[in-house]
C-alpha positions in Angstrom: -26.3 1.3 6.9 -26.2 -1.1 9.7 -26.0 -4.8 9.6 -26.1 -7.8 12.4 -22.9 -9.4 13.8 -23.4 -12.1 12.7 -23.5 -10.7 8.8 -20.3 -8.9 9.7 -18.2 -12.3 10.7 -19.8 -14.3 8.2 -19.6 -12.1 5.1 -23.2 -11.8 4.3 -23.4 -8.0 4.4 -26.8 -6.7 2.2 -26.2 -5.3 -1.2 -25.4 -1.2 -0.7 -28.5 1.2 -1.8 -27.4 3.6 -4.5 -25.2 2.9 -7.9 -21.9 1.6 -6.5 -19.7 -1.5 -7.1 -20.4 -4.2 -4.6 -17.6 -6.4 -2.6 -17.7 -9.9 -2.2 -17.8 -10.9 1.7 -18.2 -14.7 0.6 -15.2 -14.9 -0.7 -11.9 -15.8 1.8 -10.4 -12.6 0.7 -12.9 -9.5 0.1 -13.1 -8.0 -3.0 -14.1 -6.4 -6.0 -11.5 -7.6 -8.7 -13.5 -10.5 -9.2 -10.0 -12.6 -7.9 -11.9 -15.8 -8.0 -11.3 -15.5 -11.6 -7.7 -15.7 -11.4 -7.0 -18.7 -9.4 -3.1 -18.5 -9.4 -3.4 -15.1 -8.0 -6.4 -16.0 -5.9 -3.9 -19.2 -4.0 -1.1 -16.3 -3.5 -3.0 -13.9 -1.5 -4.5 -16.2 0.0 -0.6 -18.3 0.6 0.1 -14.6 2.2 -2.7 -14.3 3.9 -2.0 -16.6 7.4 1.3 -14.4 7.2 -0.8 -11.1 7.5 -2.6 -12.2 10.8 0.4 -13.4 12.3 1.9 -10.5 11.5 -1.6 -8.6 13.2 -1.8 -10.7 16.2 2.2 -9.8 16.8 2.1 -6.0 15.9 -1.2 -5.1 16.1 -3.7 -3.5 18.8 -2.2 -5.1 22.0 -5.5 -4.6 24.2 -7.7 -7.1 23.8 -10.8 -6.8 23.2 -14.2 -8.5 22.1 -15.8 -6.4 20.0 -15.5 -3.1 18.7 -17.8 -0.8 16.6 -16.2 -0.5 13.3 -17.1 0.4 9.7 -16.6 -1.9 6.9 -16.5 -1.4 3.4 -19.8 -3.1 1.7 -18.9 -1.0 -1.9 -16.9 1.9 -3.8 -19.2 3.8 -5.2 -20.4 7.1 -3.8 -23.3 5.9 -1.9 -23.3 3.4 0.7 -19.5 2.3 0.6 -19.6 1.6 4.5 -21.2 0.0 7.4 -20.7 0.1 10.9 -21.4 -2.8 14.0 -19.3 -4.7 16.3 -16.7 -7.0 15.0 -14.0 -8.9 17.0 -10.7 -7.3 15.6 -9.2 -10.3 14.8 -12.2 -11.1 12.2 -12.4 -8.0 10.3 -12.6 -8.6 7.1 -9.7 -7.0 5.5 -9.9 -7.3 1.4 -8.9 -5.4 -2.1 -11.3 -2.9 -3.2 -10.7 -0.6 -5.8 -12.9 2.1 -7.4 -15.0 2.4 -9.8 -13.7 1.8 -13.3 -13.7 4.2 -16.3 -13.1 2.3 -19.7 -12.7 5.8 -21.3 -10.1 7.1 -18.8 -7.2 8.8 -20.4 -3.8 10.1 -19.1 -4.2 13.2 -17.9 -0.2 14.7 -17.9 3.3 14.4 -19.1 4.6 12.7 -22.5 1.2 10.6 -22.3 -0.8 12.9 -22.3 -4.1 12.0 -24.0 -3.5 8.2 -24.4 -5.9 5.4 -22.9 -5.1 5.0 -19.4 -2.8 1.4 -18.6 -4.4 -1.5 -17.7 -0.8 -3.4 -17.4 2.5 -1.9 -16.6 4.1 -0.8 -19.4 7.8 -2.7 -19.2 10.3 0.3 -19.1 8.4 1.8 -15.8 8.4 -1.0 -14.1 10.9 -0.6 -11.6 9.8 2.8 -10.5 6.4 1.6 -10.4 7.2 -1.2 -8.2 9.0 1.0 -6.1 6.7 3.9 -5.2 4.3 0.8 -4.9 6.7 -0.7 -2.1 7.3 2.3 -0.1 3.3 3.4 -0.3 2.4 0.3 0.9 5.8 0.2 3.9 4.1 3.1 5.5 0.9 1.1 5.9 1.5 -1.6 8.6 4.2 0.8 10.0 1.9 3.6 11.4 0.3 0.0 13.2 2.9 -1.0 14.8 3.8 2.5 16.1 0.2 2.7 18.0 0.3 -0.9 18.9 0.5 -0.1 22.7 -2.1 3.0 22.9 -5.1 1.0 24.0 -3.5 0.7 27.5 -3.9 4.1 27.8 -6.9 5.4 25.7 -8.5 8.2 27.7 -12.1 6.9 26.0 -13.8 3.8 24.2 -14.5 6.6 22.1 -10.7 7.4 21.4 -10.1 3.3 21.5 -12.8 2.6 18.9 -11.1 5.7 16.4 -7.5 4.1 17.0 -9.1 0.8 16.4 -10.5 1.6 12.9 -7.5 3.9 11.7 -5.7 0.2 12.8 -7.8 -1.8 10.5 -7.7 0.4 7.8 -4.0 0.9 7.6 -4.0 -2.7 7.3 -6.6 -3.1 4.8 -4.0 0.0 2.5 -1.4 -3.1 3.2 -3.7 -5.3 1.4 -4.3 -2.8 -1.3 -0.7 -2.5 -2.2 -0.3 -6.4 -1.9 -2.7 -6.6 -4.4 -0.8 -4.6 -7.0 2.4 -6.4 -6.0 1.1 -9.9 -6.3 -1.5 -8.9 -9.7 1.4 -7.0 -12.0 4.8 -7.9 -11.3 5.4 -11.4 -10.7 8.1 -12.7 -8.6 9.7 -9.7 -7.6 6.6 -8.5 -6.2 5.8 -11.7 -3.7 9.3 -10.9 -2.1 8.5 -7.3 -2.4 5.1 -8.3 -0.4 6.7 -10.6 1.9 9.4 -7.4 3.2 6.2 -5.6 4.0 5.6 -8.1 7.4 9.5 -8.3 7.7 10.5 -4.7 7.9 9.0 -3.2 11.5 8.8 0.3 12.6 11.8 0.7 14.8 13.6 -2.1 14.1 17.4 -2.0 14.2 18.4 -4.4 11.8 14.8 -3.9 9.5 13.9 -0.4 9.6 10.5 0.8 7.8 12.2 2.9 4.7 10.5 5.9 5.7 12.4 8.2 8.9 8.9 9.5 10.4 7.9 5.6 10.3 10.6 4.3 12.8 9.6 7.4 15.8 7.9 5.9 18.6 4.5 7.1 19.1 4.7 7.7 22.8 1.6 8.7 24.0 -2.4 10.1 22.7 -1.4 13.3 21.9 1.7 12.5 19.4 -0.7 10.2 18.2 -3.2 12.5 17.5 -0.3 14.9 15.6 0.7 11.7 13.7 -2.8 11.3 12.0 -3.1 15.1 11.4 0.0 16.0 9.8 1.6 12.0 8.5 -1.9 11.1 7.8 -2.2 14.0 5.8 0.9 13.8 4.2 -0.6 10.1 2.8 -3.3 12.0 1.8 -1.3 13.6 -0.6 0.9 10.6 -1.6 -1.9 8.8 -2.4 -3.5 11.9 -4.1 -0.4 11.9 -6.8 -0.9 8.4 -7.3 -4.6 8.7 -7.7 -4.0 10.3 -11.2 -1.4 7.5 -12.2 -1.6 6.4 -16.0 -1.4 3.1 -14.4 -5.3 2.7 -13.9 -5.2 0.0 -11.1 -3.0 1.8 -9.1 -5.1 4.9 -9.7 -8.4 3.6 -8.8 -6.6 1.6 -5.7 -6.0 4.8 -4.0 -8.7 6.8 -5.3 -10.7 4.2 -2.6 -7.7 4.9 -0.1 -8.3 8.5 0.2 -12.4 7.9 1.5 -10.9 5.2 4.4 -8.1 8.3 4.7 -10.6 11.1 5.4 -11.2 9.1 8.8 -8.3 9.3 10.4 -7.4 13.1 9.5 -10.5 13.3 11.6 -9.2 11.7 14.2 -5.9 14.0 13.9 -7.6 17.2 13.6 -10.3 16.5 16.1 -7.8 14.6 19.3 -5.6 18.2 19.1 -8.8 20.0 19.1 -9.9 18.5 21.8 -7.1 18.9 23.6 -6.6 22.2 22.9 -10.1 23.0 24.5 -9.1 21.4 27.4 -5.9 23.3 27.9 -7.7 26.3 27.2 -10.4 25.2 29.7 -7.9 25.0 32.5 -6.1 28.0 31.8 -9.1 30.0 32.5 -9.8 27.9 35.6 -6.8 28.3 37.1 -5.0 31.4 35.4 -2.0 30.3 34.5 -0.1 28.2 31.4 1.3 25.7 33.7 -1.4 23.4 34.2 0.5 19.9 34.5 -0.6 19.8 38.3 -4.2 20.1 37.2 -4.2 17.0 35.0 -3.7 19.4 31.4 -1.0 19.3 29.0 0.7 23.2 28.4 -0.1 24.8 25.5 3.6 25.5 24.9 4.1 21.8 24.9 1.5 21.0 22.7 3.4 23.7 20.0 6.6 21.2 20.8 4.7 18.1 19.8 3.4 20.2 16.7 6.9 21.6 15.6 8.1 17.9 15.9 5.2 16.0 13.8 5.1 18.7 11.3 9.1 18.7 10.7 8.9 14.7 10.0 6.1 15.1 8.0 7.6 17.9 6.0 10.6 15.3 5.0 8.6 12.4 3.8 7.8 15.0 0.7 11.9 14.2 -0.1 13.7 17.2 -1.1 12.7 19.6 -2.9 14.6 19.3 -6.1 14.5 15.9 -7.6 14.8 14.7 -11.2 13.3 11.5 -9.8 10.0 13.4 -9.1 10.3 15.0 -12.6 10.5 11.7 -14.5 7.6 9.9 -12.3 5.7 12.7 -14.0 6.6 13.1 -17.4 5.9 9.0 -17.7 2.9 9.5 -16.3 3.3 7.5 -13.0 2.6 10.1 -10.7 0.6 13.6 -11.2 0.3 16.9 -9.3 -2.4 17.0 -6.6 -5.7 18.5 -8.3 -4.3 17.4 -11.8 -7.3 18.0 -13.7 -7.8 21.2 -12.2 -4.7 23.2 -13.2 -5.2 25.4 -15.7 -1.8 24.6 -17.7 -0.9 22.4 -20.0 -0.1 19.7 -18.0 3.2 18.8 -19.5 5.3 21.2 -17.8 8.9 21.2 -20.2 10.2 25.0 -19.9 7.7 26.1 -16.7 9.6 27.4 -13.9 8.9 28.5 -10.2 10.6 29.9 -6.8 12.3 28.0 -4.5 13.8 29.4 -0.9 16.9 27.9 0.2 19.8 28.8 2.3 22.7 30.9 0.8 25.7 32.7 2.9 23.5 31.8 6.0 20.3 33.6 4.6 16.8 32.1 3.2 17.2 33.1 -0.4 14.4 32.5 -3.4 16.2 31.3 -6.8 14.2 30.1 -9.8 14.5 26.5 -10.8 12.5 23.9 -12.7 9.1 23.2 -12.0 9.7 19.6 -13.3 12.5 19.4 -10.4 10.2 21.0 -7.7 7.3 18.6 -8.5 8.0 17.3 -4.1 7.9 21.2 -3.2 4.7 21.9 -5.4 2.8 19.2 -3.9 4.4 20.3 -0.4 3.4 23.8 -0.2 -0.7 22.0 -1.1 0.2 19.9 2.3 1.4 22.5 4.0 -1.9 25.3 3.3 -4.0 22.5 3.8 -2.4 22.1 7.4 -2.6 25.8 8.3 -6.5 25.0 8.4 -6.3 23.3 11.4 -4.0 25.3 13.6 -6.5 28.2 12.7 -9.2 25.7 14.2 -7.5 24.8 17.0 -6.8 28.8 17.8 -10.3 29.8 17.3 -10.9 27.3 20.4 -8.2 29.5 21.8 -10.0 32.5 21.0 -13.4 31.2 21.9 -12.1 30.6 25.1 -10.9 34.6 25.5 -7.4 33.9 25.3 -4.4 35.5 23.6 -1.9 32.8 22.8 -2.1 31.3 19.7 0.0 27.7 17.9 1.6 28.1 15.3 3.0 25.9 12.3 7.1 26.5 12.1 9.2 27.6 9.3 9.6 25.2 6.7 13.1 25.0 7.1 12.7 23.8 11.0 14.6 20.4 12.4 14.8 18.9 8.9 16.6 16.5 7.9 16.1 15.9 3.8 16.5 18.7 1.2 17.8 21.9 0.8 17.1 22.7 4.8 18.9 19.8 5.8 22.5 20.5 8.0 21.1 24.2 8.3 19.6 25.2 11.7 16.3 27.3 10.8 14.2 28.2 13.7 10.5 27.8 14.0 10.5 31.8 12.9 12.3 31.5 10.1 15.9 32.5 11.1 19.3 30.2 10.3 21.5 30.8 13.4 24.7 29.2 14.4 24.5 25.2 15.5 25.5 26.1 19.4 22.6 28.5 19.4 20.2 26.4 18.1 21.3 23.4 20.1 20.6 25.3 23.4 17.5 26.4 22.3 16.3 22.7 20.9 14.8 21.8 23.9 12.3 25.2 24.0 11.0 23.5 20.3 10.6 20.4 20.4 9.5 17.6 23.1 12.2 16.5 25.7 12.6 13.1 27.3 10.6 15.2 30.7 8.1 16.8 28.4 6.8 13.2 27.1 7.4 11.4 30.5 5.0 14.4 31.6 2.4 14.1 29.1 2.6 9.8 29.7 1.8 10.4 33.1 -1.6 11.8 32.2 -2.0 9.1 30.0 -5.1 7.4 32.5 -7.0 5.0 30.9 -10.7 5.8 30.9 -12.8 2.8 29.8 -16.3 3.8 31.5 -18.4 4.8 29.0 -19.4 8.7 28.0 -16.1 9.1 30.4 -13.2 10.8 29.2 -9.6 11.4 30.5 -9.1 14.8 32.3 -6.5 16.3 29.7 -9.1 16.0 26.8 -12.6 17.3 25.9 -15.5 15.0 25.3 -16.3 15.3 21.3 -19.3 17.1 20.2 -21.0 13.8 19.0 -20.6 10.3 18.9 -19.9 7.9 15.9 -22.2 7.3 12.8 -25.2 9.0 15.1 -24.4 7.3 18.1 -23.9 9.2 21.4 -20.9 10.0 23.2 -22.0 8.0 25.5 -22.1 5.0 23.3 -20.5 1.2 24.3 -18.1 1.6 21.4 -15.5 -1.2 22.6 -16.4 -4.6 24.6 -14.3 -6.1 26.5 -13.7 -10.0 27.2 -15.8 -10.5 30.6 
């Protein structure tokens, strides 16, 4: 669906074909919670809105631009949920849309089980509900202010235009969790919503609570690592909260997850493109060091993977916790795939392995599955991210050659949980800390390796043009062509 600019700035987007829940664009703030209803909430979103696009024009994209081709939310439903045209960033629309509502929804797991879904929050979960609430919604403007700088370097308006709507979006999951904060729990929520613009990725003194949301994103490719495997661990964040007994909270990231799909794409499709283009020039030249032909190594792109993917792997938290337990027995967060496991979904007794390190070997031991809830929904990340590494090597193999990437042990450079003070190499093996602290540098990226891949970091703003250390994607953008204008610039 495709509407005019002018619909886009002024909110008059056409009603979406197809049975789906319409958003209000006439409204100051988007949505579909029918907010103009509640005017007390209505005049604090909108009392924290001014503070949001201060907070954009200081952290976000710092390239300006005029217009860029975006999609936009027009509904929920299945059909028709998006549109794309050109919108000047600093008037997207940003607003609170949550799914589709099921009046007969019932909890689905723990001591719940079977009773009518919450439509307020029950008083004794309330702190832990306002805290995995906070941190979901912490990771959201973080990720922005990590790739605040990358336009300068895009090596497409293709590339631009994908880091552009990944941009908006984390900022419209900001407004999502703003939402719940402001709707359900009172005062403590406005402060907790006004510590979401304070805290900044990086920051000394105001950290983001999350480790892998204070790493500076220094160049395209990291960036492309960060929305395969970080993204993808929000994926499954959000997909534990999706079957949350607490309905809104549910249905808000049930509509998270479609705006989420994007930027895995972005993640799984930049390293694929990369990888083609390594490949490319290893064929050219004959050789793996292709740095003075404008590529980045294959063996560094395994560094930037072993790093992202270590990070990633300790946002899950460790794997043994009683906290993860009790979010499920009271029914505030569920296993990804709830619905679909064929148990009986209360879990009191089950058990299930666990590796950890004993005497200086990997051991398995049986614990808890209640206490291995962060491992369970790990190991569903962690297959789901062996996908694309065997997509990326079949571009290795198309290309008729014999090195492969790989994902490391699970133990590798972490930093929370039972792997954390042990030095586990990518294959698997605990060593001594002297012999993995001389081998550090042949794992992950070093100061040179990042200053090399930064040099190549050209910025390529010709249309249908592309940087020389990545492949041009297959096709454009919602059936444009590569070759499309996908971000104007002020004249």
């Amino acid at each position: 669906m495709s509407v005019s600019t002018e619909q886009t700035r002024t909110g008059t987007a056409p009603e979406p074909t197809g049975p789906t829940s319409p958003i209000d664009y006439a409204q100051k703030i988007p949505n579909n919670v029918d907010l103009a209803t509640d005017r007390r909430l209505q005049r604090a979103l909108e009392g924290w809105q001014p503070k949001f696009i201060d907070w954009w024009q200081q952290l976000g994209p710092a390239i300006p631009t005029r217009d860029v081709y975006l999609r936009t939310a027009v509904a929920v439903g299945r059909d028709g949920w998006a549109h794309f045209d050109y919108v000047p960033m600093e008037e997207y629309r940003w607003g609170i849309f949550l799914a589709e509502a099921d009046p007969d929804r019932t909890i689905a797991f723990g001591d719940h089980k079977g009773e009518p879904a919450w439509q307020t929050v029950p008083g004794e979960y309330r702190a832990d509900l306002l805290r995995l609430i906070t941190v979901q919604g912490d990771t959201e403007p973080a990720s922005v202010e990590q790739q605040r700088q990358l336009g300068a370097t895009a090596p497409s308006l293709y590339d631009m235009r994908n880091l552009f709507q990944v941009n908006v979006e984390e900022g419209r999951h900001l407004w999502a969790m703003v939402y719940l904060l402001h709707a359900f729990f009172g005062r403590e929520g406005r402060e907790e919503a006004e510590q979401l613009l304070k805290r900044n990725s990086g920051d000394a003194d105001s950290p983001r609570i999350l480790g892998a949301f204070n790493e500076d994103t220094t160049d395209w490719l990291q960036f492309f690592m960060f929305t395969y495997f970080t993204d993808r661990d929000g994926k499954y964040q959000l997909g534990t909260l999706k079957e949350s007994a607490f309905d809104p909270l549910a249905r808000t990231c049930e509509f998270m997850l479609k705006e989420e799909a994007h930027h895995m794409f972005v993640g799984t499709t930049g390293v694929q493109r990369t990888v083609e283009r390594t490949a490319q020039l290893m064929q050219e030249h004959g050789t793996e060091d292709i740095w003075a032909f404008g590529g980045i190594p294959l063996a560094v792109i395994q560094k930037y993977l072993n790093f992202q993917f270590a990070v990633s792997m300790d946002l899950f938290g460790s794997e043994q916790s009683s906290n993860a337990g009790k979010y499920y027995t009271s029914g505030l967060k569920g296993r990804w795939g709830e619905t679909k496991r064929k148990d009986d979904h209360v879990l009191h007794g089950a058990t299930r392995t666990m590796r950890t390190v004993e005497g200086g070997a990997i051991v398995e031991r049986q614990v808890p599955l209640l206490n291995a809830l962060n491992l369970d929904l790990r190991d569903e990340y962690v297959a789901d991210c062996e996908n694309g590494v065997r997509r990326w090597n079949q571009a290795l193999e198309d290309a008729g050659l014999s090195e492969r990437l790989t994902l490391p042990h699970e133990g590798f450079f972490r930093k929370v949980g039972t792997y954390a003070g042990h030095c586990v190499t990518p294959e698997g093996e605990v060593v001594e800390a002297e012999e993995f602290a001389a081998k550090l540098t042949d794992w992950v990226p070093t100061p040179e390796d990042r200053a090399a891949v930064a040099a190549l970091m050209v910025p390529v703003y010709e249309p249908g043009e592309f940087a020389g250390w990545i492949a041009a994607p297959p096709q454009g953008i919602n059936q444009q062509s590569v070759e499309f204008d996908y971000v104007r610039f002020e004249s």
